[in-house]
N, C-alpha and C positions, 0 to 999 in steps of 0.2 A: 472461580471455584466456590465462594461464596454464595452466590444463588443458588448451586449445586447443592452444598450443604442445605441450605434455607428451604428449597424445594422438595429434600429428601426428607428431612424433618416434618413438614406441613403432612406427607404424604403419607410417614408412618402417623399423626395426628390423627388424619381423617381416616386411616386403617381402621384405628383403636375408636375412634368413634361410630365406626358404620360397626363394627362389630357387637358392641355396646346396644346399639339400640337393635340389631338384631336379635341379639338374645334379650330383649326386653319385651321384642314383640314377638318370640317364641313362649316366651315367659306369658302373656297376656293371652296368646291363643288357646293355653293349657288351662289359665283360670276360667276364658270362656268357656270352654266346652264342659269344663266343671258343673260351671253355672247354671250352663244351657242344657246338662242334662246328654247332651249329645251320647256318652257313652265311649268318650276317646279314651275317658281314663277315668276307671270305676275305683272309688276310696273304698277302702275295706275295713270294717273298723276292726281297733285293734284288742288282743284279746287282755283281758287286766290281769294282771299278778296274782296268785294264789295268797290268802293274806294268812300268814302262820296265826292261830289260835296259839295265846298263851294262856295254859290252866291258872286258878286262882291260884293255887299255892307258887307258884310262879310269878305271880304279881305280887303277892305277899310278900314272897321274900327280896323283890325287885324295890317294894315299898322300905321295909323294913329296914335293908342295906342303907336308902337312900337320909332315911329319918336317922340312924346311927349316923352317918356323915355329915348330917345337917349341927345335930346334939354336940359333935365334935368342934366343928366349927364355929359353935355359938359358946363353949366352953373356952375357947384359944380368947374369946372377944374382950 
């Protein structure tokens, strides 16, 4: 019963390892053809974030708040 166990063991072992390196070398055929330009799989680039404009008077007051909070805490000192 014991070799039984040991055998079955080994065999889920080498399962997990043939699997492993299959998908290593699915994983490698996909960077090749990246490489190679082949056209297996075209990158798309991606489109960037719209970047919110804040008006001055909005920085200002974003400033302002921050310098009052500062003046407080240097006052607590």
């Amino acid at each position: 019963m014991r070799t039984v166990r040991k055998s079955f063991g080994i065999l889920l072992l080498m399962d997990k390892i043939l699997a492993s390196i299959d998908a290593e070398i699915a994983h490698l055929k996909q960077a090749r053809a990246v490489l190679a330009g082949d056209g297996a799989k075209k990158t798309t680039k991606l489109a960037t974030p719209k970047k919110h404009k804040m008006s001055a008077a909005a920085r200002k007051k974003i400033a302002d708040a921050q310098r009052k909070r500062w003046a407080k805490q240097k006052a607590n000192k």
